[in-house]
C-alpha positions as CSV (number, residue, x, y, z in Angstrom):
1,X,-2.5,-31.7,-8.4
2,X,-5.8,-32.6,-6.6
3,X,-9.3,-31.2,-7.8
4,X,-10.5,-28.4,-5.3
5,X,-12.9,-29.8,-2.8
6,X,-16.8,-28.7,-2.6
7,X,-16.1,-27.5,0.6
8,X,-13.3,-24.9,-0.7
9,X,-15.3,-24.2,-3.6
10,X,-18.4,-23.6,-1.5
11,X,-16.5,-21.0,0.9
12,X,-15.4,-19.0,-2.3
13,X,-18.7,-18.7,-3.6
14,X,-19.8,-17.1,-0.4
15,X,-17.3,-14.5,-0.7
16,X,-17.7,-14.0,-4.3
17,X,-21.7,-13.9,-3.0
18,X,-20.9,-11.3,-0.4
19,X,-18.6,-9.4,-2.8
20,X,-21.0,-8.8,-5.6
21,X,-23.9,-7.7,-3.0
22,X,-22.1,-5.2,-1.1
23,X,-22.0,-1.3,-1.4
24,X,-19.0,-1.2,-1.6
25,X,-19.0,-3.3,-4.7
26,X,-21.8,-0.9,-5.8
27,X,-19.8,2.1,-4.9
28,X,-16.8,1.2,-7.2
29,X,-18.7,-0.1,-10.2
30,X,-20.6,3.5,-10.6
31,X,-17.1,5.4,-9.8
32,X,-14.7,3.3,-11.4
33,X,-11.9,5.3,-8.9
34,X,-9.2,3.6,-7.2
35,X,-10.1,5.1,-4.0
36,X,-12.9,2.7,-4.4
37,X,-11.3,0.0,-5.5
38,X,-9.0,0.2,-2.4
39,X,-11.8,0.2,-0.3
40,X,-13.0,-3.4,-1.7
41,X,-9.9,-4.9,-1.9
42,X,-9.3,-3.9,1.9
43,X,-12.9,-5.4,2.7
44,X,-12.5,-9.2,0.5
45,X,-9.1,-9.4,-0.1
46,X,-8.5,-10.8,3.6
47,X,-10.8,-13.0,3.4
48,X,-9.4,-14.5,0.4
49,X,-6.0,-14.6,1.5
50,X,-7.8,-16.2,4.9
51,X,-9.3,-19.0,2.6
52,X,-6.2,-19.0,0.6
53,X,-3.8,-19.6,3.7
54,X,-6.2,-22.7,4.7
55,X,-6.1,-24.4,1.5
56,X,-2.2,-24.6,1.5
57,X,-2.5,-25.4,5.4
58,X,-4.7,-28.6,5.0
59,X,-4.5,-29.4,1.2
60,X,-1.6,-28.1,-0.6
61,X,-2.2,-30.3,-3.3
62,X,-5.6,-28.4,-4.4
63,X,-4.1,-25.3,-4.0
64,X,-4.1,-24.3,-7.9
65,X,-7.4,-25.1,-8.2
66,X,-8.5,-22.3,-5.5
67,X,-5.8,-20.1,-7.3
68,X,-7.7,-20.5,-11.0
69,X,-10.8,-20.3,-9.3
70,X,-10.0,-16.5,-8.6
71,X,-9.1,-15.6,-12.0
72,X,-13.2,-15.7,-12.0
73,X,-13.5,-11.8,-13.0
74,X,-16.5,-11.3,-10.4
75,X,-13.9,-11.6,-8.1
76,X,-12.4,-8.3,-9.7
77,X,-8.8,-9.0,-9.6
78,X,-8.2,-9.4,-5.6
79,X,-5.3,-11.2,-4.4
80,X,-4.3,-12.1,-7.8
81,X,-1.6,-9.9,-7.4
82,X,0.1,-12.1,-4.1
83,X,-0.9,-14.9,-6.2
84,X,1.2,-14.0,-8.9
85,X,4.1,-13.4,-6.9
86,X,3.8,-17.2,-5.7
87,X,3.9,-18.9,-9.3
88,X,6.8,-16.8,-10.3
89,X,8.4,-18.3,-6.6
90,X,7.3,-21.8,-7.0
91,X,9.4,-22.0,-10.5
92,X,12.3,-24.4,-10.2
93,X,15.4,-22.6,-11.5
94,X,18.8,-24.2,-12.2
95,X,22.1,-23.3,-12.0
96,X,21.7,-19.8,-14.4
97,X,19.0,-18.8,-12.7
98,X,16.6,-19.8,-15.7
99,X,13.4,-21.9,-15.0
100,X,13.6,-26.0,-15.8
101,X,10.5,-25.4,-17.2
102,X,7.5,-23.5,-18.6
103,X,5.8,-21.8,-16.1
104,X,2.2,-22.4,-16.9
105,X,0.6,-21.1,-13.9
106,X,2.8,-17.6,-14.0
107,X,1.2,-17.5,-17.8
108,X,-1.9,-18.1,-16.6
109,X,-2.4,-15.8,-13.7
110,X,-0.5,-12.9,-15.2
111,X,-2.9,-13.1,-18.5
112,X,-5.9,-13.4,-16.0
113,X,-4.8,-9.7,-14.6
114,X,-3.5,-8.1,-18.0
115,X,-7.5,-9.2,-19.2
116,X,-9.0,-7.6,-15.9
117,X,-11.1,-4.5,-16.5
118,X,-9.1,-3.7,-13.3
119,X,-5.7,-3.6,-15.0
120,X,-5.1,-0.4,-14.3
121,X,-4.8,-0.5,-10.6
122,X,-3.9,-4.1,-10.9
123,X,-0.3,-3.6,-12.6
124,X,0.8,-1.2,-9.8
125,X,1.0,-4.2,-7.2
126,X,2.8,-6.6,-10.0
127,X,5.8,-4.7,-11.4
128,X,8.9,-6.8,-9.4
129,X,6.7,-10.1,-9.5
130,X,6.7,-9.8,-13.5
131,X,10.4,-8.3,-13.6
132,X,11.5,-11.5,-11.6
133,X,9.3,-14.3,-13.6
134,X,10.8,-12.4,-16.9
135,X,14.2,-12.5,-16.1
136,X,14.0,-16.0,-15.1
137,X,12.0,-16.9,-18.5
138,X,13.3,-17.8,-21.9
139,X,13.0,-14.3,-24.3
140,X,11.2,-17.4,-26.5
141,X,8.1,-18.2,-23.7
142,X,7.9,-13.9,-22.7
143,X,7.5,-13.2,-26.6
144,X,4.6,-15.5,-26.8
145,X,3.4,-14.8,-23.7
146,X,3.1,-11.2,-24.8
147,X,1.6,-11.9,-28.1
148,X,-1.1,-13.8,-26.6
149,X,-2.3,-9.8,-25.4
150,X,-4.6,-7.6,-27.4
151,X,-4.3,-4.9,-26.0
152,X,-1.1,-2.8,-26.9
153,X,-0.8,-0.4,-23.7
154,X,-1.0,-3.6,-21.9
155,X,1.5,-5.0,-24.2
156,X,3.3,-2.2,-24.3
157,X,3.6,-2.6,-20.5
158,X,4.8,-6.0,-20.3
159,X,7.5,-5.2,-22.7
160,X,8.8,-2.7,-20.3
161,X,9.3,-5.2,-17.7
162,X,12.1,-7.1,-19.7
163,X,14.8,-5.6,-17.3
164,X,18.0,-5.6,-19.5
165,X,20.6,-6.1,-16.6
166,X,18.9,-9.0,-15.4
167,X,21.0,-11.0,-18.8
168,X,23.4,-11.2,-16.3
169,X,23.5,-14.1,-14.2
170,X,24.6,-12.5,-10.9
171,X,21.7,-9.5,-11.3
172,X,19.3,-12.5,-12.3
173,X,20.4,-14.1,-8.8
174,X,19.6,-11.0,-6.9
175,X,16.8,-10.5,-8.4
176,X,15.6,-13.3,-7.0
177,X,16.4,-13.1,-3.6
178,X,15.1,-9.8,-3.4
179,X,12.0,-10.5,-4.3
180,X,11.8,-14.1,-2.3
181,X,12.7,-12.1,0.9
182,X,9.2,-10.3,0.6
183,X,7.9,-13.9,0.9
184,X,10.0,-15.1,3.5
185,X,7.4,-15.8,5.7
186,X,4.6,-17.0,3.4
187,X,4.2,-20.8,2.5
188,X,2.5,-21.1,-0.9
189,X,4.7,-24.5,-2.4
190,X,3.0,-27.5,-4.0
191,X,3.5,-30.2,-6.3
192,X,2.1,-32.8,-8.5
193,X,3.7,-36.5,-8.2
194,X,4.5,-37.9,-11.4
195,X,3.9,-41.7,-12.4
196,X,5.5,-41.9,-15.4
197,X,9.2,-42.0,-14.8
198,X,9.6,-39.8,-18.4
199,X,8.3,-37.0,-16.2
200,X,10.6,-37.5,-13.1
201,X,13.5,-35.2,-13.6
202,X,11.2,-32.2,-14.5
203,X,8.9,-33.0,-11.8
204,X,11.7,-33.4,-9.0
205,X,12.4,-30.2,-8.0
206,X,9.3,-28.9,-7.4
207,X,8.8,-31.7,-5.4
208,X,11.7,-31.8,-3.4
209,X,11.1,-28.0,-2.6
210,X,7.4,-28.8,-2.0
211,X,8.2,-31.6,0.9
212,X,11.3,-29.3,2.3
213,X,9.6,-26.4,2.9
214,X,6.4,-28.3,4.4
215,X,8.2,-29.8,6.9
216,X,10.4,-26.7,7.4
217,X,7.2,-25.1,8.6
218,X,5.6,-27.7,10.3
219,X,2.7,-28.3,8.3
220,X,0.8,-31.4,8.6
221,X,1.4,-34.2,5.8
222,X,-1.8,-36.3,6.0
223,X,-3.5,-34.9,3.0
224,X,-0.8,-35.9,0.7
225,X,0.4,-38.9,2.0
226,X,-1.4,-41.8,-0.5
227,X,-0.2,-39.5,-3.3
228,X,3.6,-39.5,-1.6
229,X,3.5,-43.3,-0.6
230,X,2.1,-44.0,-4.2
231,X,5.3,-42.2,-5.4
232,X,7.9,-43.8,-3.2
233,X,6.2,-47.3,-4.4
234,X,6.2,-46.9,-8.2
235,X,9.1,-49.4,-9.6
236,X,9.7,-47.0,-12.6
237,X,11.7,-44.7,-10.2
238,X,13.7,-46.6,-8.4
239,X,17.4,-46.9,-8.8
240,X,17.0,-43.1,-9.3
241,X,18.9,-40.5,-7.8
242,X,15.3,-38.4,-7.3
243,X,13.5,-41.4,-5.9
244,X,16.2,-42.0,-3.5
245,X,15.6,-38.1,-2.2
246,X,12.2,-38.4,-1.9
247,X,12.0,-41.5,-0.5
248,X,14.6,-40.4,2.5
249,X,12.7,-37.4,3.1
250,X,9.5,-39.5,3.4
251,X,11.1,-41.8,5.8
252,X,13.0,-39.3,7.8
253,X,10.4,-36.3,8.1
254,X,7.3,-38.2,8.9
255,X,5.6,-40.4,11.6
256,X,4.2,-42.9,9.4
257,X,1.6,-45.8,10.7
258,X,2.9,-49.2,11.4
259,X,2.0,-50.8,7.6
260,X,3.7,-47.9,5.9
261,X,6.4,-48.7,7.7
262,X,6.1,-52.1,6.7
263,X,6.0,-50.7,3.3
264,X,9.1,-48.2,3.1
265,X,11.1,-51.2,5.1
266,X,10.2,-53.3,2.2
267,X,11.2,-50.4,-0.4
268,X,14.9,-50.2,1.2
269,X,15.2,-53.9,1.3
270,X,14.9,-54.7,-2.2
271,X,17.1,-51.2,-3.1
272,X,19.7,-51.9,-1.2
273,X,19.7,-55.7,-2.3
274,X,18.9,-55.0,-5.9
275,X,21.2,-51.8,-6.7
276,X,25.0,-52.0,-5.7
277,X,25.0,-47.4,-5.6
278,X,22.0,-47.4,-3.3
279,X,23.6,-47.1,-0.1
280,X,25.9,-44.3,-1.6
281,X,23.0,-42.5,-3.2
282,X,21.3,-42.3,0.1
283,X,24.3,-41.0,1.9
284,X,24.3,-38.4,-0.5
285,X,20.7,-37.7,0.8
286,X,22.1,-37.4,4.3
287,X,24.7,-34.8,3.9
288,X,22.5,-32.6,1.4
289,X,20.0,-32.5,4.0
290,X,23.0,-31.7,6.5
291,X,24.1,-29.1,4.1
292,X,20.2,-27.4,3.9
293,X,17.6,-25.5,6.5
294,X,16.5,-28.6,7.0
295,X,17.5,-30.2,10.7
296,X,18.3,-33.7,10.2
297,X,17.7,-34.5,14.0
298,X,17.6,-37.4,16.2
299,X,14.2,-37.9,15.7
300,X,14.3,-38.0,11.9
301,X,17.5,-40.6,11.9
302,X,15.4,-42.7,14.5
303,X,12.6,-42.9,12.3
304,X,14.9,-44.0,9.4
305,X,16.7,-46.1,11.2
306,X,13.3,-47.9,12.1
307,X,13.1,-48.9,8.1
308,X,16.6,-50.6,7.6
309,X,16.7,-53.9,8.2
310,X,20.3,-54.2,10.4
311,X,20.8,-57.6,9.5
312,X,21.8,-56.6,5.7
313,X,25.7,-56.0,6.0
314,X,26.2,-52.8,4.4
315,X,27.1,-49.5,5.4
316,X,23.2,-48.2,5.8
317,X,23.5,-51.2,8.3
318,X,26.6,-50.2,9.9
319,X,25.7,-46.2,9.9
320,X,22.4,-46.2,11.7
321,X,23.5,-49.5,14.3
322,X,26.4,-46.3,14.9
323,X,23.3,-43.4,14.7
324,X,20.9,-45.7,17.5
325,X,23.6,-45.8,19.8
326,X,24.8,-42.1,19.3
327,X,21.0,-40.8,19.4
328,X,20.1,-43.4,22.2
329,X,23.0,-42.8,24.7
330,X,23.7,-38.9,23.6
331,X,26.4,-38.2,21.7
332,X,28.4,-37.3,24.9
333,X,27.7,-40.6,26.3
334,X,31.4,-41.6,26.7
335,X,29.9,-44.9,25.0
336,X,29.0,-42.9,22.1
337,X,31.8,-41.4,21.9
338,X,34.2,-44.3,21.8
339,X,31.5,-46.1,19.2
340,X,32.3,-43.0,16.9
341,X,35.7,-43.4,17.2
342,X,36.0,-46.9,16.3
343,X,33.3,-46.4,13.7
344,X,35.5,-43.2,12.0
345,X,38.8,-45.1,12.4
346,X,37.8,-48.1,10.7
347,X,36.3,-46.0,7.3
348,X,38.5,-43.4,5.2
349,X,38.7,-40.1,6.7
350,X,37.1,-38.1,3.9
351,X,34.5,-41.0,2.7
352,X,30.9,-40.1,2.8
353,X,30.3,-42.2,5.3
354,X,32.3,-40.4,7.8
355,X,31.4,-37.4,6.4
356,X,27.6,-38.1,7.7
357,X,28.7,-38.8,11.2
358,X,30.7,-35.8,11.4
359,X,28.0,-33.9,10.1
360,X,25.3,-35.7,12.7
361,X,28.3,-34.7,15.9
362,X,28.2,-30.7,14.5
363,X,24.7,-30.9,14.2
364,X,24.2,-31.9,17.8
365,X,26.7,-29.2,18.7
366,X,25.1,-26.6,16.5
367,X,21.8,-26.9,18.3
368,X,23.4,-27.3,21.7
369,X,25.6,-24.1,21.3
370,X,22.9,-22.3,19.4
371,X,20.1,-22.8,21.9
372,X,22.3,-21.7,25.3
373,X,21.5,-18.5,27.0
374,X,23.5,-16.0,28.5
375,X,23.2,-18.1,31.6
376,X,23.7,-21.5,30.3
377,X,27.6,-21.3,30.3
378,X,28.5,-23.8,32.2
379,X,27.6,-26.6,30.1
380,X,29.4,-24.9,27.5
381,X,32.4,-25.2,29.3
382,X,31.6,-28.3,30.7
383,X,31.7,-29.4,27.1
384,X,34.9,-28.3,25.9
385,X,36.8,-28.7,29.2
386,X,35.6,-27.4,32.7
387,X,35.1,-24.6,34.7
388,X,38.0,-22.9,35.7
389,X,35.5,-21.8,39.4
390,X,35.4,-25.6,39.9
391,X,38.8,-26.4,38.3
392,X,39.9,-24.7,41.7
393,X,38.3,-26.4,44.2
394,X,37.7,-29.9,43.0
395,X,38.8,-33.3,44.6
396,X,41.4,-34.3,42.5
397,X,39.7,-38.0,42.6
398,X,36.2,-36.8,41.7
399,X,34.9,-38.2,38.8
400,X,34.5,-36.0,35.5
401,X,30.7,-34.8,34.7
402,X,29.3,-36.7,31.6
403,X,30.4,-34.8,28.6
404,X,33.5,-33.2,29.7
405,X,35.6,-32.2,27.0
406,X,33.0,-33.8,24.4
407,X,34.4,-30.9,22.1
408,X,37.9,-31.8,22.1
409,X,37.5,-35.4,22.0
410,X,35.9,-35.5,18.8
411,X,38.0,-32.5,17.3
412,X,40.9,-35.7,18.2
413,X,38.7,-38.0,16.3
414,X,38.0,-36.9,13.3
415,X,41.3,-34.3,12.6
416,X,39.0,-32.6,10.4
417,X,40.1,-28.6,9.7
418,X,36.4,-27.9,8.3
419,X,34.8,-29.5,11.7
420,X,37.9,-27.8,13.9
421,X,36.7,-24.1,11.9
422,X,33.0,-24.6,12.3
423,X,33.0,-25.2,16.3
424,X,35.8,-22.4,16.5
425,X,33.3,-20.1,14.8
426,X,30.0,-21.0,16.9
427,X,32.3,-20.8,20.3
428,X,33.5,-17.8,19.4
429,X,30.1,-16.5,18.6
430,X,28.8,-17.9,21.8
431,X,31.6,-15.8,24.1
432,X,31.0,-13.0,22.3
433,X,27.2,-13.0,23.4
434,X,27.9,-13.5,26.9
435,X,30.7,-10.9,26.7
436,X,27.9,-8.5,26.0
437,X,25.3,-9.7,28.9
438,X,28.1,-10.6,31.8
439,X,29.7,-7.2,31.9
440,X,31.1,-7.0,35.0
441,X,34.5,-7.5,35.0
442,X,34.9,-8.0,38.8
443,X,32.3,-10.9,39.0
444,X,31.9,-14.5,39.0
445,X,30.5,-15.0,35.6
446,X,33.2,-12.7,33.5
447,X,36.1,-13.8,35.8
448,X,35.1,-17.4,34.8
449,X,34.3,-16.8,31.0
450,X,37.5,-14.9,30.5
451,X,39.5,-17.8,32.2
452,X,38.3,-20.2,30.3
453,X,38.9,-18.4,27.5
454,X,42.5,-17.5,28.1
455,X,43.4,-21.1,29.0
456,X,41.2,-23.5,26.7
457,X,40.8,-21.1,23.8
458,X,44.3,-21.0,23.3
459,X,44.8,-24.8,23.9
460,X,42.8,-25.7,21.1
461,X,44.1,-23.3,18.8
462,X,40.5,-21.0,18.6
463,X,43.1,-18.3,19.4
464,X,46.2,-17.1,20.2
465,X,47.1,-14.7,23.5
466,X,46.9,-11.5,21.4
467,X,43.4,-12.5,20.5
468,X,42.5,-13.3,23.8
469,X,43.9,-10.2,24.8
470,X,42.1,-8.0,22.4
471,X,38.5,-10.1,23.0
472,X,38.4,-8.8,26.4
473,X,39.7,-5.4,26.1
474,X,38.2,-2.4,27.4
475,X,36.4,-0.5,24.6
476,X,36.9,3.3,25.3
477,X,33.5,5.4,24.3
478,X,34.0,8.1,21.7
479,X,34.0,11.5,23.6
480,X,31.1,13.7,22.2
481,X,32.7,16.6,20.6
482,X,32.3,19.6,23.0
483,X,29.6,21.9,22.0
484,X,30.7,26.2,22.0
């Protein structure tokens, strides 16, 4: 973690400033009613959360320092409620739904609020956020937690939010999600980079989520990069499975300057020369990437690409010569297509390697499928076969459209029943979204859609002619029951 910048700490004071002058400050310290207290929070809590939002926007790094800055009781409690609910989110939790790690910040926020001379209106606004950061907590670190309070109806408070049903792992587990839906649109993740490698693997997750969700979102990366290049350069880490992440996502995710490049060129060099399970720990890094929100696009495997040196024979080398030509010429390219082939046939079916270019091909065809309109049919079909409308009064010698029956072809290639299932799904999906747009059963647009769906549906085996039949039947409206 950085140190909160003058700037930051400046701004705050001027709230705080502005907080402590106002009447309505003055109001709620002579009443001490919550109808008061509502009235200040409504007034400075906005602006906190304004300041707050900024922070993570431009410096996520010195994002705790704003947090513990608040705990100041001047500021009265505000926003240490949504606050809370972020440190019991940014916990990394494995596989039981328990937290790899102390939760420090969670401690120290939920003390801060259980000390507040505010408390009382406070701990109506905290109830799921401590239920969740218990359940996901060792009884150990919530008994000390609690013992640390001196107050016993506070105490007794926090004991109540031990929800017994949440000892079981699946309640745990929906716990959680039910509370990180209410944050589903909030981006409050940071991280501290570790440079001792005895920290790594407790460190890692945080980190990986940290970079994920940051360039999920869109948010700008220069205030952290030194501290993420520093990372990806320290010796002590390499060889690791957690470096080897990192270091992908740093590569793939951002537009680095020319010597950084230079620098993350140098880093896969001596990996892939020095450690013999590097190439195979980075293809694990591509299909978990494949396998998350995350869209492993063109542009990220381009800027990869752009740090492997091609004249190393190994399969990184062979992978991304196969990834320029796929991403330079479009996968439909008939180029591509016969690259991918000869690439696929010459490597074990189910080997990671061919399991990252199939996963590259259903990523193109995710976002292609995903991203047509109602309108945009036609290069649907064009993809899978051809439009039956133009099947009818085409030249017989006319050339085929670029892409035509891109689908099938690499359905042929790979003979893969997962890859066969996913684009059966997402064409299904597709018809049934124009089904409910072209509804005219007489026109152009549903007389070609239910065509090509007759003929090329069944071909490949999406469906059978009872299905085909039952897609496009007439659904007959309920008759309202007859009134007396």
């Amino acid at each position: 973690m950085l140190q909160l910048s003058k700037t930051y700490k400046d701004e705050a004071d001027v709230i705080l400033k502005d907080l402590m002058a106002s009447e309505l400050h003055t109001a709620y310290l002579e009443s001490e009613e919550e109808e008061d207290y509502t009235a200040l929070r409504d007034s400075f809590e906005p602006k906190m959360i304004e300041l707050h939002s900024r922070v993570m926007d431009e410096n996520p790094l010195q994002i705790i320092g704003l947090e513990e800055l608040f705990l100041n009781e001047n500021y009265e409690g505000l926003i240490l409620p949504k606050i809370l609910g972020y440190s019991v989110l940014r916990g990394e939790h494995d596989e039981n739904f328990k937290y790899r790690k102390p939760q420090d910040h969670f401690e120290k926020i939920l003390l801060g609020i259980c000390n507040s001379a505010n408390f009382e209106w406070l701990k109506k606004r905290i109830g799921q956020s401590i239920q969740t950061g218990f359940a996901l907590s060792s009884d150990i670190w919530i008994t000390n937690l609690i013992n640390k309070v001196n107050n016993k109806r506070v105490r007794y408070f926090l004991q109540s939010q031990k929800i017994p049903q949440y000892r079981i792992l699946d309640e745990r587990k929906r716990a959680r999600g039910r509370f990180a839906r209410q944050f589903r649109n909030d981006y409050f993740y940071t991280a501290s980079f570790p440079t001792a490698k005895k920290d790594l693997s407790t460190d890692y997750y945080r980190i990986k989520t940290f970079l994920v969700t940051r360039f999920k979102f869109n948010k700008e990366t220069a205030s952290f990069e030194k501290e993420l290049m520093e990372f990806v350069s320290n010796p002590a880490f390499f060889g690791t499975k957690e470096h080897t992440y990192i270091l992908g996502l740093a590569a793939s995710f951002i537009d680095w300057k020319d010597p950084e490049k230079k620098v993350l060129t140098d880093i896969y060099t001596k990996l892939r020369n020095d450690d013999a399970n590097f190439s195979d720990m980075h293809l694990d890094f591509i299909l978990d990437v494949h396998a998350s929100h995350l869209d492993l696009d063109n542009k990220a495997d381009n800027r990869t690409s752009a740090c492997i040196d091609k004249n190393i024979k190994d399969e990184l080398s062979a992978f991304y010569k196969l990834m320029d030509e796929v991403h330079g010429k479009g996968y439909v390219h008939k180029d591509a297509v016969e690259a991918v082939r000869h690439f696929y046939n010459n490597h074990e079916g189910l080997s990671k390697i061919n399991q990252a270019v199939r996963k590259t091909i259903l990523n193109y065809i995710h976002r292609v499928i995903t991203n047509l309109d109602e309108q945009g049919y036609p290069l649907f079909m064009e993809l899978i076969g051809e439009i039956p409308s133009k099947m009818e009064t085409a030249d017989v010698t006319e050339e085929r459209p670029v892409g035509a029956y891109a689908f099938p072809l690499y359905m042929d290639i790979f003979s893969n029943q997962q890859f066969n299932q996913f684009l059966k799904d997402l064409s299904l999906s597709y018809v049934k979204k124009l089904l409910k747009v072209h509804v005219d059963k007489r026109g152009k647009d549903y007389q070609d859609i239910k065509k090509f769906v007759a003929s090329t549906f069944v071909e490949m085996n999406f469906l059978n002619q009872k299905q085909v039949v039952e897609l496009f039947k007439t659904r007959r409206k309920k008759k309202k029951p007859e009134t007396a």
